[in-house]
C-alpha positions in Angstrom: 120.3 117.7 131.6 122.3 115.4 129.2 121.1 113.9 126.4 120.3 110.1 127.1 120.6 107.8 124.3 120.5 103.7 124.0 123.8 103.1 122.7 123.6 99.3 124.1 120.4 98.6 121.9 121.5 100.7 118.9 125.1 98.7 118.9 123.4 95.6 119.3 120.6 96.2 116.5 124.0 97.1 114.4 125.4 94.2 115.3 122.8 92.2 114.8 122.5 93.1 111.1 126.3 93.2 110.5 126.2 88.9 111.3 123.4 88.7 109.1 125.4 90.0 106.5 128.5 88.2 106.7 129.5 86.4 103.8 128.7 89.5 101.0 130.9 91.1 98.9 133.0 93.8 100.1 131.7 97.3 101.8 127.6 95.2 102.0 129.6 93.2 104.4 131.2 95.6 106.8 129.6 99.5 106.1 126.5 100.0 108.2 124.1 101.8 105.4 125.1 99.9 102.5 125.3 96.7 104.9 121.7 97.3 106.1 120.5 98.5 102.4 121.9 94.7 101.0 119.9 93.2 103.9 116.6 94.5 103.5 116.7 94.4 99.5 117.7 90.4 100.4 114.4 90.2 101.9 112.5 91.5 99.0 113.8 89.3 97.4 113.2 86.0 99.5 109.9 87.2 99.8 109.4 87.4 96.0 111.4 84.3 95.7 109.6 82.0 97.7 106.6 82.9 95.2 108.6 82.1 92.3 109.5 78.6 93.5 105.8 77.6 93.0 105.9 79.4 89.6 109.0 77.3 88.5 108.5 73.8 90.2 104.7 74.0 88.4 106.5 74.5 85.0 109.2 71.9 85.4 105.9 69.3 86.2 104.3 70.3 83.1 107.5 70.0 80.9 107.9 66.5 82.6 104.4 65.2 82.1 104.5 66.6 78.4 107.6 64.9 77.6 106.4 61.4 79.4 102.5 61.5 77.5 104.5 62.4 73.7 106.3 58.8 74.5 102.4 57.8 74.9 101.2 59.6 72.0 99.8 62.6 73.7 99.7 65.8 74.3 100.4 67.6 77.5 97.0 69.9 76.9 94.9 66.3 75.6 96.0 64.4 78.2 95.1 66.7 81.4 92.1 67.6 79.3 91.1 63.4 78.9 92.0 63.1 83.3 89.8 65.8 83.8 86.9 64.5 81.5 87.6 61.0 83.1 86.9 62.5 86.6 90.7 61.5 87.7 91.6 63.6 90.4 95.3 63.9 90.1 97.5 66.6 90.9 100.7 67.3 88.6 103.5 67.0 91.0 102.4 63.4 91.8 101.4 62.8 87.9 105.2 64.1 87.1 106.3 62.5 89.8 104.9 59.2 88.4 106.3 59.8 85.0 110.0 60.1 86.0 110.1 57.6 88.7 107.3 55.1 88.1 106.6 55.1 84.3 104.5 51.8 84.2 102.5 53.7 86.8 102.3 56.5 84.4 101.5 54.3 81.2 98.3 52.8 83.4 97.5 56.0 84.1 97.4 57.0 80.0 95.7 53.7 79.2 92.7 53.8 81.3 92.4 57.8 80.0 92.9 56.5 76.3 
């Protein structure tokens, strides 16, 4: 008896992965192993990525808040240290947030910690 094999599903998970790859550079767009090898290292690195993000968008808060509490006559490190002894519940995405956009909210902020 012949040997039966899928060639619909196997073509179709080929081709499946060959659109997710359009776009790349040269033989990762168009050669099935190195095509496929692209794709799945792509995902490691979403994956790892998406982890990063947090690690970044945290340190870009902190550089902003620092920079807005030196106008204030603060440190970044004395300044979260006097919100948390004040009992202010204040995350630092909204506190940076604050300092860009809303400084006079920001200044309040340093005043009542002051």
């Amino acid at each position: 008896m012949p040997r039966s094999v899928n060639h619909v599903a196997s073509r179709a998970k080929r081709k499946r992965i060959l659109k997710l790859t359009r776009g790349y550079y040269g033989a990762r767009r168009n050669v099935w192993t190195v095509a496929k090898n692209t794709w799945e290292k792509g995902l490691t690195y979403a994956f790892r990525d998406r982890k990063n993000k947090k690690r970044n968008f945290r340190a870009l808060w902190i550089q902003r808040i620092n920079a807005a509490a030196r106008l204030e006559g603060l440190s970044y490190s004395r300044l979260m240290g006097a919100l948390h002894a004040q009992g202010i519940e204040i995350n630092r995405m909204v506190l940076a947030d604050l300092a860009v956009n809303h400084p006079e909210a920001f200044k309040a902020i340093v005043a009542k910690v002051k």
